[in-house]
C-alpha positions, 0 to 999 in steps of 0.5 A: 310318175306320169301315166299315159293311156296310148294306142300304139298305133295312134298319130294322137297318141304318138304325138304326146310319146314324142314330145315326152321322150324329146323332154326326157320324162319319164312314163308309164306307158299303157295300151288301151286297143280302141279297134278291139273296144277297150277304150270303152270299157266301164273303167276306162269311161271313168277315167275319160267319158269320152273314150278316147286316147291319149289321156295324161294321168298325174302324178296325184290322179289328175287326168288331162285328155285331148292330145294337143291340150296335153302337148301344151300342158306338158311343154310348159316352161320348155324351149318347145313351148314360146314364151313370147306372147304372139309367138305363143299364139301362133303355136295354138294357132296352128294346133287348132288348124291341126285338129280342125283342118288337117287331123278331120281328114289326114288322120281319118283317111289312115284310120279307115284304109290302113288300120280298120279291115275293110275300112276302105268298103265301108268308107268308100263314099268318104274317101273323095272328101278326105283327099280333097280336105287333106291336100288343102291342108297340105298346100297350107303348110306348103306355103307356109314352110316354104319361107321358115323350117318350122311353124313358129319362130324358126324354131321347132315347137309343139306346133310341129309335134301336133303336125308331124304325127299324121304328117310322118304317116299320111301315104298310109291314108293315100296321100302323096306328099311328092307335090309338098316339097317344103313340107317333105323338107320339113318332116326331115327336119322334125326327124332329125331332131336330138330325141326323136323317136318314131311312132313304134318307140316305147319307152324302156321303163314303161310298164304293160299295165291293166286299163282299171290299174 
């Protein structure tokens, strides 16, 4: 069975909690607290060096990190990854937008104002640069979703799920998305989508299980 280390509360890992209840696979679920430091713990750092969740453990021990790398792995052979070669390419297009343009900012500002205590002090000087970079990133997808429903194809696809996770949450970061009427839109779609489950779901048959298990 898959085995997948996860912070509840993390827009990466939710996106990869999504995509496996939307495909209906089913999961072991173990958290890993990166606030109280245990994605740094000399086992988990075996498992990922890197320290970070979310990480796909295999059936056999293979590990694959980085959420979007484990959204593309896992949508493989489904409707949610296109099999059209350009299509395709538009999907990895706008998953490295989500992690290079989007996530720095959106994902960063949630982080430090909603989730770490006092994060807002520690991090005031950075806040201007966060909304500046995060609404740029929101008047991309504008334009973008205010001529389709989805990112790719008219269809939903793991694009979207790579985007929705820190979308769905930004007002926690301070962003107003009243000016992003298409992308408002959009987020309805992604959430009325048979499966959708929202950042809180855990999969009834996940265990609690210990990081060096």
């Amino acid at each position: 069975m898959l085995r997948l280390y996860s912070m509840q509360s993390s827009g990466n890992s939710y996106k990869v909690r999504l995509l496996l209840a939307g495909l209906g696979l089913p999961f072991r679920l173990v958290d890993v607290d990166l606030l109280r430091g245990e994605n740094r713990t000399p086992e988990f750092l075996i498992k990922n060096p890197e320290g970070r969740v979310p990480l796909l453990e295999l059936p056999g021990g293979r590990l694959l990190a980085e959420s979007n790398a484990i959204l593309f792995y896992l949508a493989e052979g489904t409707p949610l990854l296109p099999e059209d070669r350009f299509a395709r390419a538009e999907a990895l297009r706008w998953m490295f937008f989500e992690q290079h343009s989007h996530e720095p900012a959106i994902a960063a500002a949630r982080f430090w104002l909603k989730l770490v205590r006092g994060g807002r002090e520690l991090r005031t000087h950075e806040i201007d640069r966060w909304m500046e970079e995060g609404h740029a990133a929101f008047g991309v997808m504008e334009r973008h979703l205010s001529r389709r429903p989805f990112f790719v194809d008219g269809q939903i696809s793991v694009a979207d799920i790579a985007l929705y996770a820190h979308t769905h949450v930004a007002e926690e970061g301070d962003f107003d998305l009243a000016p992003y009427p298409a992308v408002r839109d959009w987020l309805a779609r992604v959430a009325a989508e048979p499966d959708h489950v929202g950042m809180d779901w855990r999969p009834e048959n996940a265990m609690a299980l210990p990081v060096a298990g």
